[in-house]
N, C-alpha and C positions, 0 to 999 in steps of 0.2 A: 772567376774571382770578382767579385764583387769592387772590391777596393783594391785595383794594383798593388802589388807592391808592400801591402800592408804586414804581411806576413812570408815566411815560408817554410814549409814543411822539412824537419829531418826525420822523421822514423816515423813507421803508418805501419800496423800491424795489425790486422784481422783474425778473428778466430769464434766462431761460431754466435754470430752476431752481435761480437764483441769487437772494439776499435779502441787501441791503445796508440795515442800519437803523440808526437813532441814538435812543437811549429814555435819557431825564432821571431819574433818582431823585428820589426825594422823602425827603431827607436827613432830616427830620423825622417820619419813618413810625416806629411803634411799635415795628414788629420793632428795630429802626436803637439801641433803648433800651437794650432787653437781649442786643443782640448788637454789641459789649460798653457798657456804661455807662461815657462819657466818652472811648472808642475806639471807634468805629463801625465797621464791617467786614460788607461781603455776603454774607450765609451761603451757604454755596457752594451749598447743596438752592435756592436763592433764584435765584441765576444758570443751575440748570441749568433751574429752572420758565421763566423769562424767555425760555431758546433755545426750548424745548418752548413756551410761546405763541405766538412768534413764526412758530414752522414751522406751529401751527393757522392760523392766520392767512394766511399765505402760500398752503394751500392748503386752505382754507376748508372743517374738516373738525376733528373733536376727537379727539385722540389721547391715549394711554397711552404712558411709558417700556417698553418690551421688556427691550431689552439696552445697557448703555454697555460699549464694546468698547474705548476709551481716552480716559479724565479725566483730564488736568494742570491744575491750578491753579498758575499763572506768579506770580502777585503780588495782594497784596490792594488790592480795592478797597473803600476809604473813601468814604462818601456825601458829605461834606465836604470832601471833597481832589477826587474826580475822582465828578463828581455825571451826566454824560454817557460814557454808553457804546457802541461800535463794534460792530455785532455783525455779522457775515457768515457764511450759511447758505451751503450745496451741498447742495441737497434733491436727491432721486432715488428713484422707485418700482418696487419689483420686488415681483413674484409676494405683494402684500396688506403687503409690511412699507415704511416710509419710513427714509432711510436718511440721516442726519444730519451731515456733515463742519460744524464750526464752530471761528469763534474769535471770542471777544469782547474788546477794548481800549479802552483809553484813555490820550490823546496820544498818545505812540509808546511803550507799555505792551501788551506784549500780556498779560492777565490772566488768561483761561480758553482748553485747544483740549480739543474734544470733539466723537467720532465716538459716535454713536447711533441704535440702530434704535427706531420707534415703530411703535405699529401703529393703525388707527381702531378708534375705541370701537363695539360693535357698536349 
């Protein structure tokens, strides 16, 4: 992990290159201070580290960002307001690169959708 502490996972669920997870903030995390003091907000480099561990994880292996081929940020998320978030992977490996469809939400929020190639760290 990247950022101690920053998060942590309650439910990781795998099923044919598919990753349904639900991970807690930890609304009290330091970054959470100065980004911004007295309005909290997930820096978006934050949310994109969060999908990129998650897909480590998923396939048990450490990766580098490559390429992000389409980032939208939908809405922000507040560690205070909505401290639980949705995140759902469609991994897929072709010829050495992993290939990323994502979106992450909270309640019926969709927050982040991002397609990404990563590659393994050699």
């Amino acid at each position: 992990m990247l950022i101690k502490e920053l998060y942590s996972i309650q439910s990781f669920t795998e099923t044919d290159g598919s990753v349904e997870a639900s991970v807690k903030l930890n609304k009290d995390h330091e970054v959470f201070k100065g980004h911004f003091p007295g309005n909290p907000i997930m820096p978006g480099v934050c949310t994109i580290q969060l999908v990129k561990e998650l897909t480590e994880k998923a396939l048990d292996k450490e990766l580098f960002l490559s390429v992000v081929s389409n980032v939208k940020f939908m809405a922000i998320i507040n560690p205070e307001k909505n401290e639980t978030l949705q995140v759902a992977l469609n991994i897929s490996e072709e010829e050495g690169a992993v290939k990323v469809k994502n979106t992450v939400s909270y309640d019926d929020t969709l927050a982040l959708k991002l397609s990404a190639t990563f590659k393994a760290m050699p």
